[in-house]
C-alpha positions as CSV (number, residue, x, y, z in Angstrom):
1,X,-141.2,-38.2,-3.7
2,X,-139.6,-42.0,-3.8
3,X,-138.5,-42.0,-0.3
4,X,-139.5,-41.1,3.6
5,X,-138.5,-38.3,5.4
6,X,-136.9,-39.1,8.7
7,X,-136.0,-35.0,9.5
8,X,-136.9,-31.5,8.6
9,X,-137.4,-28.4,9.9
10,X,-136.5,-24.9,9.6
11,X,-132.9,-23.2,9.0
12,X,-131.6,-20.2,7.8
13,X,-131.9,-16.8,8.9
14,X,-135.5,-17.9,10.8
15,X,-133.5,-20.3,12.9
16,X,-130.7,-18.1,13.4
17,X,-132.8,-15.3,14.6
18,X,-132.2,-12.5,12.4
19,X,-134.9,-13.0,10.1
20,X,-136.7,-9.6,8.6
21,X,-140.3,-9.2,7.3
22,X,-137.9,-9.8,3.6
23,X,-137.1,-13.3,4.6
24,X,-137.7,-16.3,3.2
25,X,-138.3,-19.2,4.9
26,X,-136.0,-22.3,4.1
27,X,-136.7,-25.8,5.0
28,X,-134.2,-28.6,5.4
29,X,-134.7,-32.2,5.2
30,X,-133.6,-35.8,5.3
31,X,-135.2,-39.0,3.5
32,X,-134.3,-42.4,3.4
33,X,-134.5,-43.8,0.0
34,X,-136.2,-47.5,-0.6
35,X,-133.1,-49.7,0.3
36,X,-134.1,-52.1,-2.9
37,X,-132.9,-49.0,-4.7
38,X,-129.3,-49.4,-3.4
39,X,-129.7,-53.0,-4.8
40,X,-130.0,-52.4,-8.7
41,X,-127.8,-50.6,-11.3
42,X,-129.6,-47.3,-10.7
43,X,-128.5,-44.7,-8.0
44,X,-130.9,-43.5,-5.8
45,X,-132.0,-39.8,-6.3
46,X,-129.3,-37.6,-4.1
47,X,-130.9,-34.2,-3.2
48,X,-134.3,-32.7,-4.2
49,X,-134.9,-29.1,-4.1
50,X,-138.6,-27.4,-4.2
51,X,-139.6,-23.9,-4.4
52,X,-142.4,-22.2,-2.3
53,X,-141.3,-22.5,0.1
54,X,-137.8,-23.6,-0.3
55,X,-136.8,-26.8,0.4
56,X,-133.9,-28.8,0.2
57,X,-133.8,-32.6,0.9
58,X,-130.7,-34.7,0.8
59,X,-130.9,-38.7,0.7
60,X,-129.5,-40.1,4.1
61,X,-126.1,-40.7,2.8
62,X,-125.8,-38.1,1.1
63,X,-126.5,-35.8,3.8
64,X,-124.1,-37.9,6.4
65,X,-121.1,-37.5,3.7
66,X,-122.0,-33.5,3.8
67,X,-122.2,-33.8,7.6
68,X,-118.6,-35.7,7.9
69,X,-117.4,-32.8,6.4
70,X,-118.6,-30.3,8.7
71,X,-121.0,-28.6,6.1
72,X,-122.5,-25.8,7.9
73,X,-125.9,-26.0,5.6
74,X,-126.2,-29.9,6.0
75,X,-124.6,-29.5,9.8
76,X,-127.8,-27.2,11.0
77,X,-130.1,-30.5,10.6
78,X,-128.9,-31.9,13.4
79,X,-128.7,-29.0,16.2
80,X,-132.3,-27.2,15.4
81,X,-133.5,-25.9,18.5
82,X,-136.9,-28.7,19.1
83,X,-139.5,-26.0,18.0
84,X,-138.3,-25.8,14.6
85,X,-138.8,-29.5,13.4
86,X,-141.2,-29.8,11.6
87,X,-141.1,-33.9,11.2
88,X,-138.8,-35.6,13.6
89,X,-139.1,-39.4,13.1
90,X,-137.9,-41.8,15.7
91,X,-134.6,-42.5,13.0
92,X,-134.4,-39.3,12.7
93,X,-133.7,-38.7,17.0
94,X,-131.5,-41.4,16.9
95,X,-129.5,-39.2,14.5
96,X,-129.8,-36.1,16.3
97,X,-128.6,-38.2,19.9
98,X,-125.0,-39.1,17.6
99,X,-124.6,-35.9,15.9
100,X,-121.5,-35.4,18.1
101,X,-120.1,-38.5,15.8
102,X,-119.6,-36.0,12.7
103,X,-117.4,-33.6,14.2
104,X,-113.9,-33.3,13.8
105,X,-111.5,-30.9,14.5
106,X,-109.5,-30.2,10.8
107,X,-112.9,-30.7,9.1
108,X,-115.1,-27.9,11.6
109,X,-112.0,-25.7,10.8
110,X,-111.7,-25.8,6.8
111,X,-115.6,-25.9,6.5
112,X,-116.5,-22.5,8.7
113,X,-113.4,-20.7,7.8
114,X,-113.5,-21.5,3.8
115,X,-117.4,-21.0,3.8
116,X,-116.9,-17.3,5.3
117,X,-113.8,-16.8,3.3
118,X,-116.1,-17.5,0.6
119,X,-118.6,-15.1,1.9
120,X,-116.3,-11.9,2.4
121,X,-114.9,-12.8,-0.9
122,X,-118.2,-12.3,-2.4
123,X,-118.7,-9.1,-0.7
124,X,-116.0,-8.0,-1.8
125,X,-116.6,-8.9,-5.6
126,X,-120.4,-7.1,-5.3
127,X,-118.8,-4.0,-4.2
128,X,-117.0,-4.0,-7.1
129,X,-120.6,-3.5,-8.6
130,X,-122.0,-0.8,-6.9
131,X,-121.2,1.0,-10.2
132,X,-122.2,-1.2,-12.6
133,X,-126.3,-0.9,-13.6
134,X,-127.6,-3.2,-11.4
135,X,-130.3,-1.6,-9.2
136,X,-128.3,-0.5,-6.2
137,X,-129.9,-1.8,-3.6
138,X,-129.8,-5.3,-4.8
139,X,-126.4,-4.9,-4.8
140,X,-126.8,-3.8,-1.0
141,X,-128.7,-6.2,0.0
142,X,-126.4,-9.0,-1.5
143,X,-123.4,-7.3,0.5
144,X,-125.3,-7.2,3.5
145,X,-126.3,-10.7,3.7
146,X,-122.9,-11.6,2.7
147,X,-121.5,-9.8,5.9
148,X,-123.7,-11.7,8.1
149,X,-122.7,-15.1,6.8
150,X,-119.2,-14.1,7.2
151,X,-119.9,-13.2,11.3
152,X,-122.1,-16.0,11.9
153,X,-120.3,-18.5,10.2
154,X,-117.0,-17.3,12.2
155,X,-119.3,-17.3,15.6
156,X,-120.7,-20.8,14.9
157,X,-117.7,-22.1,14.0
158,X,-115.5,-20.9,16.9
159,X,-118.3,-22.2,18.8
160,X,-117.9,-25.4,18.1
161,X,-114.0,-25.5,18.4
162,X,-114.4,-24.8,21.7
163,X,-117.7,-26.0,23.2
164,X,-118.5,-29.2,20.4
165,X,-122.0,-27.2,20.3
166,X,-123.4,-25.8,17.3
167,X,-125.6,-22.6,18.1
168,X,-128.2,-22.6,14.9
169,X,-130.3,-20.2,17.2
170,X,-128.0,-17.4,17.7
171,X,-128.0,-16.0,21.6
172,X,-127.2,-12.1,20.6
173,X,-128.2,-11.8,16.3
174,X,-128.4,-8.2,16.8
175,X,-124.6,-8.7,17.7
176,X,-124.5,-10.2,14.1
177,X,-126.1,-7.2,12.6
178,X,-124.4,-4.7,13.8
179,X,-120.9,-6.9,13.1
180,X,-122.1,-7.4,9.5
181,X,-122.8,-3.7,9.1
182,X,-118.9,-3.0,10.0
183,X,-117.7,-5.4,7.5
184,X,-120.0,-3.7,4.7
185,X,-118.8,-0.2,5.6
186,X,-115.3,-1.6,5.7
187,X,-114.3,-5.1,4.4
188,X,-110.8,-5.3,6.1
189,X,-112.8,-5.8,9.1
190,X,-113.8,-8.9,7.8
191,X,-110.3,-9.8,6.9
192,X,-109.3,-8.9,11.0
193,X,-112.6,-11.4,11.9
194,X,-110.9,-14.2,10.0
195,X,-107.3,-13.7,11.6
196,X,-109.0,-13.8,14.6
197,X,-111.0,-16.9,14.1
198,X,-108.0,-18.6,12.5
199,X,-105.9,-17.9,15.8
200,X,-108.9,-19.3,18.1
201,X,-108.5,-22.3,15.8
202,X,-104.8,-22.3,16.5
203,X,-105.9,-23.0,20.1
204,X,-106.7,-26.2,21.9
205,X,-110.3,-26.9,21.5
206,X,-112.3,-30.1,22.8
207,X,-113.3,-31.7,19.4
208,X,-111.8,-34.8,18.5
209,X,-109.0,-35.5,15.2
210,X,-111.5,-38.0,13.7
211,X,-115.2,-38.0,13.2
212,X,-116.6,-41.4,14.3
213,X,-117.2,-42.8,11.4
214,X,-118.3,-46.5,12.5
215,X,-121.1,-44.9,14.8
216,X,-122.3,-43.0,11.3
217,X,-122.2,-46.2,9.4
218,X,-124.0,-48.3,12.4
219,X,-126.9,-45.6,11.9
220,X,-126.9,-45.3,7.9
221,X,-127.3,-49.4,8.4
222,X,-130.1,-49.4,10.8
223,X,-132.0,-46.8,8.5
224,X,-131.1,-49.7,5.2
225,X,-132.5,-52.1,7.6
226,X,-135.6,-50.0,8.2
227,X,-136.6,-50.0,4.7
228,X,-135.8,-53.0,3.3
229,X,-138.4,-54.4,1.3
């Protein structure tokens, strides 16, 4: 790889908690490109994604638009509890020590509540194949994990709206389980999780209208200045 990592650890269901003996185990990461890159005609390579395990590395500005947007893949990065780095470069703290600079209050809201609406409306479109010939418990499976998207992505979410703190480890995942199981066995439950989430959001919370976008940029500089050739 063209490039130096400055973060990456572990996310997923292994951070949140809820992992099985099934699991995979996903990595997340963050390089810096070569700033001479920047310089040329050519754009530097964005994302790079590996098998075996799974990996997924984003570029450093690519991953601090995703952030500004309150992605809740690219979001995890940043609030990994400190046993699940894996590399954790001295750019890569100073990241982690503004990560409160990429929240915003419309942006936390759109990007939980549209990724679980996106979730439940998954479930809902695999249960429609439960007939089909698909090997049923694939199907299962699917709907399962679906479900638990949809409560922990609602839970997270929330979270943040009200405490500006992103909980990647989860404090009760059995909670989440036995959440996700209602939703399978009955998807309108999702549908009542949503409303409920949406009216939280309706609430005063304590993030901010605007991300602080100069404090991003002084960082994405500082990591340009870092590798300039």
């Amino acid at each position: 790889m063209k490039g130096h990592i400055l973060l990456e650890g572990i996310v997923g269901s292994t951070a949140y908690g809820s992992a099985t003996e099934n699991s995979d185990v996903d990595k997340l990461g963050m390089f810096a490109a070569p700033t001479d890159d920047f310089l040329g005609l050519g754009n530097p390579t964005a994302s790079i994604v590996k098998t075996n395990p799974d990996k997924t590395l984003h570029e450093a500005r690519k991953w601090c638009r995703l952030a500004l947007k309150c992605n809740p893949t690219a979001m995890e990065l940043a609030w990994l509890p400190d046993d699940l780095y894996e590399i954790r470069t001295d750019l890569g703290e100073q990241l982690i020590e503004i990560r409160d600079a990429f929240l915003s209050r419309q942006a936390v809201r759109n990007a939980y509540l549209g990724y679980a609406t996106q979730q439940l409306a998954k479930l809902k479109a695999t249960t429609l194949k439960m007939d089909s010939h698909e090997r049923p418990e694939a199907v299962r499976d699917r709907r399962h994990k679906h479900a638990r998207h949809v409560v922990r992505l609602l839970s997270q979410g929330t979270g943040l709206h009200a405490n500006k703190f992103l909980e990647v480890r989860l404090d009760k995942p059995e909670l989440i389980w036995g959440m996700g199981e209602e939703v399978v066995a009955d998807p309108r439950y999702g549908d009542s999780l949503l409303k409920a989430a949406e009216e939280l959001f309706d609430e005063p919370g304590v993030l901010p209208e605007e991300p602080s976008v100069t404090d991003v940029e002084d960082w994405l500089f500082a990591v340009r200045r870092h590798y300039l050739t």
